[in-house]
Structure formats: C-alpha cells, structure tokens
N, C-alpha and C positions, 0 to 999 in steps of 0.2 A: 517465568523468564529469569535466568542468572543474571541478577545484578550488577554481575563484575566483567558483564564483556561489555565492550564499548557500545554506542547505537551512534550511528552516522543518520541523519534526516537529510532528506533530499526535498528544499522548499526552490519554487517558482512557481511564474505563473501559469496558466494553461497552455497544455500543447508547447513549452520547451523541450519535450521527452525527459520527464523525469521515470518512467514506468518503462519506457526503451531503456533506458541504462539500469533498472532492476534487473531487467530479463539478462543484460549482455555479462553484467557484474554475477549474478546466477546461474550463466550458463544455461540456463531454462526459460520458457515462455511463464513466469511466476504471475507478473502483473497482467491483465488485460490492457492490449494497446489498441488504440482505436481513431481510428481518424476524425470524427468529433470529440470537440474538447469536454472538459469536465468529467471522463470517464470517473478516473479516481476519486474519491469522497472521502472514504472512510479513513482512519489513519492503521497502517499494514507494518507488519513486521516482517524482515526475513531473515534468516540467520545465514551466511553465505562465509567466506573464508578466502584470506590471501595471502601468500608464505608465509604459511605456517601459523596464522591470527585469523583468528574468529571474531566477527562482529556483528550486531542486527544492522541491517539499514530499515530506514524509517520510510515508505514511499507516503506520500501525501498527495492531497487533493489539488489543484492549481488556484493561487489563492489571487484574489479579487476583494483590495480592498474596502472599495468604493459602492461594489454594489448591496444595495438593501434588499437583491432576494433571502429569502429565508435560507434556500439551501445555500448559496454562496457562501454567507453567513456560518453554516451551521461547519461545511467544508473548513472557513476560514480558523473554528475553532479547536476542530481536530489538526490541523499544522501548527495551530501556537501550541498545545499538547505537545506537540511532535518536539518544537523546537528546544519547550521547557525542560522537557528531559532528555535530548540526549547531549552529548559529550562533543560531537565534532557538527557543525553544519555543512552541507552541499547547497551554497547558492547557485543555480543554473540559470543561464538564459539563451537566448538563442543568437547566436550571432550573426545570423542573416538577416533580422529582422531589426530593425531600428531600438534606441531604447523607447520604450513606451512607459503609460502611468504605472501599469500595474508595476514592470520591471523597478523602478522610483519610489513608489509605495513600499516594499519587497524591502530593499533597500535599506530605507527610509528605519522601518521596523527591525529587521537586523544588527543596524549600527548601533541601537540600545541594548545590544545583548553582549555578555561576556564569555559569549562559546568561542571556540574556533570557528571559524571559519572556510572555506576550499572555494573562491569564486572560479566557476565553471561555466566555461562557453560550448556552449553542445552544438553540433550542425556545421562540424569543421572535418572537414575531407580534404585539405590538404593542395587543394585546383585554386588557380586563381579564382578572384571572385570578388563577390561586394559582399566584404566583411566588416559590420560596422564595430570591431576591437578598442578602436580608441576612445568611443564614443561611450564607452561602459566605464571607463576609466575614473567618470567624474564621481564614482558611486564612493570612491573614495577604498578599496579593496585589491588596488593593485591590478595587474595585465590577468586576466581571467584563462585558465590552466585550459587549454583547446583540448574539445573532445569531439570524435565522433561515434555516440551512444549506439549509432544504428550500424555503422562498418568497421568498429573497435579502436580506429585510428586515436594513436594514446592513448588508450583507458589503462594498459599498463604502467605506465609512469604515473597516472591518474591515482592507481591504487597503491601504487608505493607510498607516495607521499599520505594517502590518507592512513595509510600502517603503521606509517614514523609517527604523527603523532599521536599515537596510542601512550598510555603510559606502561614501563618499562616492564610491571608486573600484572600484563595483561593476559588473556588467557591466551595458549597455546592449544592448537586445534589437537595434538598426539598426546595434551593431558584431558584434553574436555572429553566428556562420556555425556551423548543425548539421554534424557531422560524420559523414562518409557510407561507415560500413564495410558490410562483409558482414554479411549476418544469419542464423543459423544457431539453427533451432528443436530441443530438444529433445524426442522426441515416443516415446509408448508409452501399453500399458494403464497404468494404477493396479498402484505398487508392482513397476515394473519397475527401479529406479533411477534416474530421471532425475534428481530433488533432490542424491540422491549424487553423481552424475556432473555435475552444473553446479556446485555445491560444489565439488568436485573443481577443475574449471577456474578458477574462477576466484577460487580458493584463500582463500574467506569461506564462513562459516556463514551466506550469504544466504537462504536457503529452509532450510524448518524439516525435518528429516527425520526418519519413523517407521514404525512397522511399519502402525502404522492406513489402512485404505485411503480415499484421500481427500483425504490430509494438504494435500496442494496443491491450491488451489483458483482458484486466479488465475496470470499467466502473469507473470513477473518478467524481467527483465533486467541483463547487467552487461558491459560493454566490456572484454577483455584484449587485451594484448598478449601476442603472441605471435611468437619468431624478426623482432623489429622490427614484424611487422604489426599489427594492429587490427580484431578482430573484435565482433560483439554476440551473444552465447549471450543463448538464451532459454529456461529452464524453464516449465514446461507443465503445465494438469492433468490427468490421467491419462483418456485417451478410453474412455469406456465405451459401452456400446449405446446408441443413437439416443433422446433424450430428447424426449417431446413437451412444446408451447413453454406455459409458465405460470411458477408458483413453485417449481420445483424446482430446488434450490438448483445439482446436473448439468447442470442445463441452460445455466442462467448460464457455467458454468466451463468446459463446450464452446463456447460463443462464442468466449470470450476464446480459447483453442485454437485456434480457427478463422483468428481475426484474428491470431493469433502467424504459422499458414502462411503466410498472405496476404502477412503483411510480412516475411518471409523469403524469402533468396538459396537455401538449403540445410536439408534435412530430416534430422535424426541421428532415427533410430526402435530405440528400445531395444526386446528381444526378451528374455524370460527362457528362456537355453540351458535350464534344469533342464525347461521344460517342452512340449507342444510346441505349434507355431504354430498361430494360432487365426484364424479368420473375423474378429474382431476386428482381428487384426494385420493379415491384408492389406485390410481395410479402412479401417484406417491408411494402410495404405501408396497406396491407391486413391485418398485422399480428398487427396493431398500430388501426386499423377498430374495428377489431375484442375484442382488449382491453378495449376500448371505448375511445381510447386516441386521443384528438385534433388532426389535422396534416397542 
C-alpha cells in the first residue's frame, strides 16, 4: 500500500450504509451489502479515484460501543485501526432514524481525535420527509453534508469536498502506476485457519479471528514483502457447499471467493490435518483447476 495517497475511513454504526456508499463511490458492487446488520467486520481497503486523486477508502464494520459480545468487540477494534491511520474521517449516520446511543457513542469517541472529519447524513432523497438533521447537530460537528449512498443524490459535491482536503502534493491518478505483484489466495472450508495464517503473514490483525464459523465474510488483501520481493495475499471466506443464488448472506461471500481465484497467480488451500479430506476440499481444489490457477 503507497503510503502517500490519502485513506478516507468510513466509521458508523450498523446498517447507516457505509458499504452502499463504497460500492456508489466505486462505481462497483466492491463491498457486500446486506439487509442484516454487521455484515462488515474486517477492516477493507479500496483504492478508487476522483478528478484526477486517487485515495484508499477504509470501509469498516458498524461499531457498537457498549456491547461485550466478543465479535462486536473484535469489529469495534478493526475501525479504531481504521480511524488511527487514516488522514480524513467519514462520520455517517442516518438521517431518518433518530439519534441513537451508538450514533452518541461514535461521536463521543471521534471528538478526541485530530483527524478531519466529513459528518455525513446518508438516507437523503431529497422528498419531504421526517428528517431528524437538527437533532445530529448536538454532536457538535456542524449541519451533516446530505447524501443519498443508494441513488447518488450529492455524492458529487460529497466527493469534492473530501478531495479539497487532500494535501496539495497528493498523488495524481495520470502519475500513479498500480503495482503488479503475484497474487496468492488463501483458500479452505470455514474455520480451517486461513485469517490465522494471513495474519500470520502479514504480521497485522487484519481479519478478525474466531472460533465462529463464518467469521470472514468478504475477501481482504495486504501486500508483503518478503526476501526483497512483493507479494498480494488474499484472505477468503471459507467455501462451503454450493449456494443457490438470492439473499443468502454464503452466497455473497462465495462470489467474492470466486473473484479472489480469478485474480490470483497461486492457490494456498488449507486442509485441517486433525481431520480428514472431504468432497468439500477437493472441490476446492477442482474449482482453483478449473480457473487455471496454481495450487
């Protein structure tokens, strides 16, 4: 990851559409969106671009102060990640919905930070309506920049202002040149260690690890070096039997799976020694054959 382009993080609570405004600012379906909350966990990088500036945005998990589940928790530690390092923050919330604790919480946590800031009200279509705007006001961050993440309404003016403040000697997308390592996907059923073992490599609590089967839902990446080279590992979510295509949340996260093979050099396929190989696994192993991809 180039150091010297900006990273914008996108923190709120669940289900504001922080992952709808990935995809619209991407022009692609990048993030899994999903009608249950907490999809997001991990903390995501994208690299995406607007006149002429290139920036990562940060997507993150929906954070929840208060609660003492573990994964909430583990969530809550990948967006302070997020927020420690990058350059500009995207507070969202929603402005149909009243303020609530979490929104308070959020808040609360933010105003001790000396990032920028961008507070954004998502869920704004522009129809009369019950907009609770003034009621966000007490957070102390000023009338909240209206967006609608799902029908684009402002996101242009949205992205202006987050380009102005960029600093002046920020990268220009007609001088950036992507950089073209090997790509090497991490691949196995659910809860074979692959989060451990990308962790592992590339020696960050990037992906959230647990015994829950599941945990990873989306396919992350991180560039090491290694012995002077430069590689792109890519964590996975864990391949389960054949999902048929609707709102199942598997289904989504075998895509993303899919297109991790696709844009990989080489297949690393975790096996648990303890037990033994399964129709699953050399189905795995079939499905990376069949791509044309290393193994």
């Amino acid at each position: 990851m180039d150091e010297n382009i900006p990273k914008v993080a996108i923190i709120g609570r669940p289900n504001v559409g922080k992952s709808t405004l990935i995809n619209r600012i991407c022009k692609k379906s990048e993030a899994i969106v999903h009608k249950d909350p907490m999809i997001t966990r991990d903390r995501k990088y994208y690299m995406t671009d607007w006149n002429g500036k290139i920036f990562y945005l940060l997507d993150t998990g929906g954070i929840d102060l208060k609660s003492k589940q573990r994964m909430d928790m583990q969530v809550f530690l990948q967006a302070k990640k997020a927020i420690d390092e990058s350059d500009i923050i995207i507070f969202m919330v929603d402005l149909k919905q009243p303020v609530s604790p979490m929104d308070e919480e959020i808040a609360s946590l933010l105003r001790k930070t000396d990032k920028e800031i961008i507070f954004t009200g998502n869920k704004y279509d522009e129809k009369e309506g019950d907009y609770y705007i003034e009621d966000f006001l007490k957070f102390g961050f000023g009338y909240p920049v209206k967006i609608s993440a799902l029908h684009g309404t402002n996101t242009g003016d949205f992205l202006d202002e987050i380009v102005s403040k960029f600093k002046k000697d920020s990268i220009d997308i007609y001088k950036y040149e992507e950089e073209k390592v090997p790509a090497i996907c991490i691949l196995g059923k659910p809860n074979t260690g692959k989060s451990t073992l990308f962790n592992a490599i590339i020696r960050d609590e990037r992906a959230i690890v647990d015994e829950i089967e599941g945990t990873t839902r989306d396919s992350i990446d991180s560039i090491v070096n290694i012995n002077n080279k430069r590689y792109k590992f890519i964590d996975t979510a864990g391949m389960k039997r054949k999902k048929k295509k609707g709102e199942d949340l598997d289904y989504y996260s075998e895509l993303r799976t899919l297109r991790a093979i696709e844009n990989s050099d080489i297949s690393l396929i975790l096996i648990d020694c303890n037990k033994e190989v399964t129709e699953q696994d050399l189905k795995i192993i079939e499905t990376c054959i069949d791509k044309g991809v290393s193994i």
